[in-house]
C-alpha positions as MATLAB code, in Angstrom:
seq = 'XXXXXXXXXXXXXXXXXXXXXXXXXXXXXXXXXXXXXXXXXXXXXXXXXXXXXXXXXXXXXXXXXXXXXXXXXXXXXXXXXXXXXXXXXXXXXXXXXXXXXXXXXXXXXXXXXXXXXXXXXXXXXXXXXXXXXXXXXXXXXXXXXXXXXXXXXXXXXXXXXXXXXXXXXXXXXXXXXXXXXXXXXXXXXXXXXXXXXXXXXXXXXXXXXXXXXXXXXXXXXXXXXXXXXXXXXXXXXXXXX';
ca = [
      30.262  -12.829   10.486;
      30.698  -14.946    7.201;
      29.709  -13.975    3.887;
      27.240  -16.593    3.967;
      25.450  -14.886    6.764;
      25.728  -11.818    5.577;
      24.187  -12.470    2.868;
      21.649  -14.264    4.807;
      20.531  -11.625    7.032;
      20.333   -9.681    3.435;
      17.512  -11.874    2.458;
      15.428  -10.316    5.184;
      14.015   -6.929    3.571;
      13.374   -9.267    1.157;
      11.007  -11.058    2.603;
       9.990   -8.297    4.314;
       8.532   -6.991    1.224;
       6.740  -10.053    0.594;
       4.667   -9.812    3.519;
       3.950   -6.256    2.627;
       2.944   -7.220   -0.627;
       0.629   -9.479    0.900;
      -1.068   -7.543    3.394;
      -1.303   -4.729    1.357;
      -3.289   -6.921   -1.521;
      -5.547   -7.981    0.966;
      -6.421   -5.054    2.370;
      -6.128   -2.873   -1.091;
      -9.198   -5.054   -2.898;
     -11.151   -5.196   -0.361;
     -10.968   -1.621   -0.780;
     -11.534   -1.652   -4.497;
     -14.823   -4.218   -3.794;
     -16.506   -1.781   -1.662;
     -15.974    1.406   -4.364;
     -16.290   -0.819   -7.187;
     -19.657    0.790   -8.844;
     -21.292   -2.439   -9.659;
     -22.142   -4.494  -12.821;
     -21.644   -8.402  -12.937;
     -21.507  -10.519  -16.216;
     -25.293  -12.305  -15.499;
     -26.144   -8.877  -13.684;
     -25.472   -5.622  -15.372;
     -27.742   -4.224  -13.335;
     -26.103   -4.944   -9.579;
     -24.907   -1.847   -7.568;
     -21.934   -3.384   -6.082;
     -19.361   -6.117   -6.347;
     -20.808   -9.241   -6.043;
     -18.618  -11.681   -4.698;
     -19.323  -14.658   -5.795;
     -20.108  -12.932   -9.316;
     -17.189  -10.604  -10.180;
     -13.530  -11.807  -10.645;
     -11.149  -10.476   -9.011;
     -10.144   -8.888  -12.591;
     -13.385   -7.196  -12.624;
     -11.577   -4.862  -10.138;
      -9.043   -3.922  -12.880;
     -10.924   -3.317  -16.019;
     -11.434    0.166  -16.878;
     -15.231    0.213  -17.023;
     -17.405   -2.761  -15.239;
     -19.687   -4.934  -17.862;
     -22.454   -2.682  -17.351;
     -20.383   -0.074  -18.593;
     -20.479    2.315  -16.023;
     -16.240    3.859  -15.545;
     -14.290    1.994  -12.636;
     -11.253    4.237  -12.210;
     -10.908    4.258   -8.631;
     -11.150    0.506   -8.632;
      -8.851    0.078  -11.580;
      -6.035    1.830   -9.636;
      -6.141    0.303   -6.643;
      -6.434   -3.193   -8.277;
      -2.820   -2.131  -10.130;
      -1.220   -1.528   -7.560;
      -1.837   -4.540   -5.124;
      -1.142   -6.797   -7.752;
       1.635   -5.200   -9.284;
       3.122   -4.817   -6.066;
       2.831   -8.933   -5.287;
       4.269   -9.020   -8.647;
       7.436   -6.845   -7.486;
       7.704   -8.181   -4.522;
       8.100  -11.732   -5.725;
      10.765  -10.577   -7.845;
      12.375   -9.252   -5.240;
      12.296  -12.037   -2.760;
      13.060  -14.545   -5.601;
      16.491  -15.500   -3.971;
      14.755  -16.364   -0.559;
      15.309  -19.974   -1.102;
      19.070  -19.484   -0.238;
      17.705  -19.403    3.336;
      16.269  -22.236    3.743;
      19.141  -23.898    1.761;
      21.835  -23.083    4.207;
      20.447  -25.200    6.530;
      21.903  -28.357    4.966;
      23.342  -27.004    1.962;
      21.293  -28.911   -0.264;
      18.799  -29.051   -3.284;
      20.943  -26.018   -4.764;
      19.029  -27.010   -8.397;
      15.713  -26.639   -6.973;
      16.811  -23.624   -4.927;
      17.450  -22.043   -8.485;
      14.747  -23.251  -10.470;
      12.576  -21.658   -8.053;
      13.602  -18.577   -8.232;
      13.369  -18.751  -12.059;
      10.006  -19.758  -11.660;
       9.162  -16.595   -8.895;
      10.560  -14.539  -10.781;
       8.204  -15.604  -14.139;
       5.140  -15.942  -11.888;
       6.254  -12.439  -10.507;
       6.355  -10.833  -14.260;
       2.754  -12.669  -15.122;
       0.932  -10.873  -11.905;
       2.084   -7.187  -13.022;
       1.117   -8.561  -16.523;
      -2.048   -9.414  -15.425;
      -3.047   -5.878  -13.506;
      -1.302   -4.142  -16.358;
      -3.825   -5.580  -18.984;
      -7.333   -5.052  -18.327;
      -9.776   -7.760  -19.202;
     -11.848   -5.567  -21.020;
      -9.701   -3.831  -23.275;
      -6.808   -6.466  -23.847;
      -8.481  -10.395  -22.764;
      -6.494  -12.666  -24.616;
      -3.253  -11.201  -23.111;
      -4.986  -11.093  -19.712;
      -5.751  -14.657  -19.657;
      -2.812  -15.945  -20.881;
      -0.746  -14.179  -18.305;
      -3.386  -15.094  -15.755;
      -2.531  -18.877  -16.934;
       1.182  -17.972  -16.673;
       1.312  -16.630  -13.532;
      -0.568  -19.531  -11.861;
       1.231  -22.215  -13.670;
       4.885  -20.749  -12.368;
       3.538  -20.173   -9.275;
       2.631  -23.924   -9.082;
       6.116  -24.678  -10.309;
       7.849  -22.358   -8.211;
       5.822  -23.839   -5.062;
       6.805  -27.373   -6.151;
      10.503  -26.463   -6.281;
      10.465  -24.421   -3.242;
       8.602  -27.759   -1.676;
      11.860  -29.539   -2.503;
      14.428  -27.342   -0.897;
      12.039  -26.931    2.071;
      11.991  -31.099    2.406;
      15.461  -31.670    1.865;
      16.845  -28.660    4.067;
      14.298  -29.998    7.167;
      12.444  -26.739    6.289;
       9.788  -26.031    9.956;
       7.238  -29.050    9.095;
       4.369  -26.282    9.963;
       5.922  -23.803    6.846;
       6.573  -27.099    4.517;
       3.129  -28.732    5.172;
       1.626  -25.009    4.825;
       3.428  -24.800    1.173;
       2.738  -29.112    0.536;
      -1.475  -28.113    1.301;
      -1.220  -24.896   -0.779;
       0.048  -26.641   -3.891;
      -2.680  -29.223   -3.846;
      -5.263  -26.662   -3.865;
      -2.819  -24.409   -6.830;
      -3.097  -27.912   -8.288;
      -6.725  -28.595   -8.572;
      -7.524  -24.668   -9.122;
      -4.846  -24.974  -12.237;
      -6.966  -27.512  -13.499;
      -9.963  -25.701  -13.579;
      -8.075  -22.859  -15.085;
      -7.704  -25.095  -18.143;
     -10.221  -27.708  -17.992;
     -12.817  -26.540  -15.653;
     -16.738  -25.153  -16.781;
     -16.953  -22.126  -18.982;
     -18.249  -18.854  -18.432;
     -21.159  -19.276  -20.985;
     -23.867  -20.294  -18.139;
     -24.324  -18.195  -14.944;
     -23.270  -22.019  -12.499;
     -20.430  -22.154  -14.625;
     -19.491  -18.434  -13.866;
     -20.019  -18.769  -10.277;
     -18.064  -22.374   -9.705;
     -14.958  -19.728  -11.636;
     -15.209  -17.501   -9.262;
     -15.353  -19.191   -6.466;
     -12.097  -21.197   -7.293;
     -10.361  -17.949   -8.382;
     -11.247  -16.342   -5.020;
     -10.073  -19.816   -2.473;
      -7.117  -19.518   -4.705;
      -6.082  -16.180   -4.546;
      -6.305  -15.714   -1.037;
      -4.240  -19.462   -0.317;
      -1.664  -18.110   -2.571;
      -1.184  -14.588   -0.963;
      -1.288  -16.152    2.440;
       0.632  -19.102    1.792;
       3.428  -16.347    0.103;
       3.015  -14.229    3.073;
       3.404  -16.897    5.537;
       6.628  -18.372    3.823;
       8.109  -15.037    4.137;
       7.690  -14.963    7.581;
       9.345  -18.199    7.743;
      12.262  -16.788    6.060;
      12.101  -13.899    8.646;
      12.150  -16.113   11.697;
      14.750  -18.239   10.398;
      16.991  -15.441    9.875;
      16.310  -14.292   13.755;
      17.368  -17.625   14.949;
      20.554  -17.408   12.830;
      21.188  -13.719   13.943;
      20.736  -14.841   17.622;
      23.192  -17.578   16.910;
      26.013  -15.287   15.420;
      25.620  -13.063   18.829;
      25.927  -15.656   21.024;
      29.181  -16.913   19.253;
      30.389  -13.540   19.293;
      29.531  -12.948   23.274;
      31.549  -16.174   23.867;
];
């Protein structure tokens, strides 16, 4: 086996972790909506999470904006983000995968991983600073994770094009950034939080855009995974020769 595909088949705990990170977020605040204890920005009075009324953040702050404590939801929030947040750190050097293919678009390949790793460090910034205590640091990291996220996407986009990447995994990640795109937008341009349409049309985009992004990270993992079958097959076969 050479070096180079040792090192590939390294890449695949890697990834691995990424679609742990994924799964677990999903499943960890859905958790945290159903023992969140209730209180919306327009409704203090509400006895639950309202979807299309809380932010996902709402989940991390100490105490909900009725006031009433939100430990258990608080927790849980920190770690499914924080763990994304890991686990894109981790799995920064993925791109290598996709890059021995043709050997190409090594600058992107890089860049990308500079960018995970960024977006990576503004997700556990973000579940490490609750809204409610610490906002201005909360948003901006919220703004920097997104934004590297849409530049590592874009650079990862290029390595997948110029390495003939699986068309379903690079037209997956080429749909994905559009929507990180116009949701990024929004972030800084969109309607403020001052009127309860404005809060909702937030919210909404926060939620479509959370949940593309964890998939979308979750499925390119298991792109990496698959690709690193194929090329584990292919060594055997050599070998059986």
């Amino acid at each position: 086996m050479s070096s180079t595909e040792s090192g590939i088949r390294g890449q695949a705990w890697r990834a691995s972790l990424l679609i742990y990170g994924s799964v677990q977020f999903l499943l960890l605040t859905a958790i945290a909506m159903l023992v969140y204890p209730g209180g919306a920005v327009y409704e203090l009075v509400a006895s639950r999470y309202l979807f299309f009324r809380n932010f996902f953040s709402d989940l991390g702050a100490t105490s909900t904006p009725s006031g009433r404590p939100n430990l258990a939801s608080h927790i849980l929030f920190l770690i499914a983000l924080g763990t994304v947040g890991i686990a894109l750190i981790l799995a920064s050097s993925n791109w290598r995968v996709i890059a021995a293919r043709r050997r190409t678009a090594q600058a992107a390949g890089w860049a990308s991983q500079a960018f995970e790793v960024i977006a990576g460090l503004g997700f556990i910034g973000i579940a490490v600073t609750p809204w409610n205590l610490v906002l201005d640091a909360h948003n901006g990291f919220v703004r920097a994770a997104f934004g590297f996220l849409l530049a590592y996407g874009l650079s990862l986009l290029i390595v997948q094009l110029r390495n003939s990447w699986p068309p379903a995994y690079t037209g997956t990640n080429a749909v994905y950034l559009l929507l990180l795109l116009a949701y990024v937008g929004i972030l800084f341009f969109g309607p403020g939080l001052n009127t309860p349409n404005g809060l909702e049309f937030q919210v909404a985009a926060q939620k479509i855009i959370v949940y593309a992004s964890v998939v979308n990270l979750g499925l390119q993992a298991v792109s990496i995974n698959r690709e690193i079958r194929r090329l584990s097959r292919q060594t055997d076969n050599r070998l059986a020769a």
